[in-house]
C-alpha positions, 0 to 999 in steps of 0.5 A: 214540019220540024217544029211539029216533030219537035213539038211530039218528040217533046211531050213523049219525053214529058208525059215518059219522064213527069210520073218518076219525077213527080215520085221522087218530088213527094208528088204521089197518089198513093198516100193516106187520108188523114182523119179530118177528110171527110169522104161523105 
């Protein structure tokens, strides 16, 4: 039972700390097309 709480307790810290740590990388989903994508 411990390492199954371990386990949870472990990704709540993954899934609160991934989105600020992927940003401060330049992981973002809020950049800009460039003009040779085409979106037919």
């Amino acid at each position: 039972m411990k390492a199954f709480l371990a386990a949870v307790a472990t990704m709540v810290v993954i899934a609160a700390v991934a989105p600020m740590a992927l940003e401060q990388a330049g992981f973002s989903a809020d950049g800009s097309t460039s003009s040779s994508v085409r979106l037919d």
